[in-house]
VOPAGU-2260 file (C-alpha; in pm, 1 decimal, decimal comma):
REM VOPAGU-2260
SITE   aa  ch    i         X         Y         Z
SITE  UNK   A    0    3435,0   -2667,7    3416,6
SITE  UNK   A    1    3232,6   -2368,2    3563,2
SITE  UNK   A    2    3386,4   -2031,6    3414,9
SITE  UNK   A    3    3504,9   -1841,7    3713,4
SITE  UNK   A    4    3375,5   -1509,3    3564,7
SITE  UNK   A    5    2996,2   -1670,9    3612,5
SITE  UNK   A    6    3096,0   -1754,1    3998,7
SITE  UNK   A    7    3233,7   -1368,8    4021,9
SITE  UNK   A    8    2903,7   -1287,0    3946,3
SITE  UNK   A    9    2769,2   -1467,5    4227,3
SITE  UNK   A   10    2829,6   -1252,9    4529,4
SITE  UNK   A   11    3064,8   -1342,2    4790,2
SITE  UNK   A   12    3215,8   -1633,3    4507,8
SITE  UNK   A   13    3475,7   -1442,3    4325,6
SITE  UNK   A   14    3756,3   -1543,1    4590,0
SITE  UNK   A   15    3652,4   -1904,3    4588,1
SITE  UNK   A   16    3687,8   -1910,7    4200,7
SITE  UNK   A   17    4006,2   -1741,3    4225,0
SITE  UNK   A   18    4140,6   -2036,4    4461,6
SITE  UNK   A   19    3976,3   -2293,7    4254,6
SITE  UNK   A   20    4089,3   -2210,2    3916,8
SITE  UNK   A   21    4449,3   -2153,3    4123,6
SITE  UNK   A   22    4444,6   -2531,2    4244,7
SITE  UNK   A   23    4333,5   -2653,1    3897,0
SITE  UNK   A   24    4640,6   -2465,4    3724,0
SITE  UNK   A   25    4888,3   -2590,3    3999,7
SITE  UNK   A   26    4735,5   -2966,6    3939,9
SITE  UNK   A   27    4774,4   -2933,9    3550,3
SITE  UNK   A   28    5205,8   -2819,9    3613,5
SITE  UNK   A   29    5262,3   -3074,6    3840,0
SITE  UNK   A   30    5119,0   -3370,6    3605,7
SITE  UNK   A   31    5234,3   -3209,2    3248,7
SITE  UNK   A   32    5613,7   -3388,2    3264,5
SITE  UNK   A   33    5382,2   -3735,4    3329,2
SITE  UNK   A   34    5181,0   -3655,1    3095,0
SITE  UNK   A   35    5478,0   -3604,2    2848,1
SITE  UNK   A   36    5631,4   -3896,1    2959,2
SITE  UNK   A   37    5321,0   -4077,0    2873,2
SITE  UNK   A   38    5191,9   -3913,4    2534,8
SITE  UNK   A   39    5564,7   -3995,1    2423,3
SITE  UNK   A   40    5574,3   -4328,8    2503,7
SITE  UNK   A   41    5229,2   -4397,7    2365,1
SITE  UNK   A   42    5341,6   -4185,9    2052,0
SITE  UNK   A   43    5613,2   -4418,9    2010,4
SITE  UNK   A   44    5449,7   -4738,0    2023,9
SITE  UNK   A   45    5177,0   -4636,4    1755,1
SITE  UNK   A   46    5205,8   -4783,2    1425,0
SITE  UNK   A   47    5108,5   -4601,4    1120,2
SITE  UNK   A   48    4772,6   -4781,0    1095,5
SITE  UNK   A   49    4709,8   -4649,3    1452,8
SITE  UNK   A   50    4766,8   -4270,4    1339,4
SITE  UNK   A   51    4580,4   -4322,7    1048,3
SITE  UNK   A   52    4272,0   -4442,1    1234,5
SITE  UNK   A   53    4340,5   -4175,9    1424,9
SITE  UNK   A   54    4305,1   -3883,0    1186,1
SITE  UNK   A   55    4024,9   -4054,1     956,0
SITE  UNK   A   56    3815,9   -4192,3    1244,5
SITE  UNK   A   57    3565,5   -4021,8    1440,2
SITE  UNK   A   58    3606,9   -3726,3    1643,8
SITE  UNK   A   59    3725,6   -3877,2    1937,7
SITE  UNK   A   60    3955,1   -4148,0    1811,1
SITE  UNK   A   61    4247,6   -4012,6    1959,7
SITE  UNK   A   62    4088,4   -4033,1    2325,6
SITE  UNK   A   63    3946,2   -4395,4    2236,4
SITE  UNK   A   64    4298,8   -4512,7    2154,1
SITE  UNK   A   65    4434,8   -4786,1    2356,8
C-alpha cells in the first residue's frame, strides 16, 4: 500500500489519501469479527502437526495453510 505521507507530498493529494486510508480502516472493522470467526475456526481444526509445520516451515507457511 502507498504511504499516504508520500501522496501528501504530491500537491493537491493529501485529501485523497486522507479518504483512502479512511475507507481502508473502515473496510478492515467491518471484516475483523469474520475474520475472527474464521482464524478461530481454522485454529480449531489444526492438528498439532499442522502448527508445527507451521512454526518450522518457511516464512509463509502460515498463509500457505489450507
Amino acid at each position: 500500500m502507498i504511504d499516504p505521507r508520500i501522496l501528501r507530498a504530491v500537491v493537491g493529494y493529501g485529501e485523497k489519501a486522507d479518504v483512502f486510508e479512511m475507507s481502508m480502516n473502515r473496510a478492515a472493522e467491518k471484516s475483523a469479527p469474520e475474520a475472527k470467526a474464521l482464524f478461530w475456526d481454522t485454529m480449531k481444526k489444526m492438528s498439532f502437526t499442522d502448527a508445527r509445520k507451521i512454526l518450522s516451515g518457511k516464512e509463509n507457511e502460515a498463509t500457505l495453510y489450507i
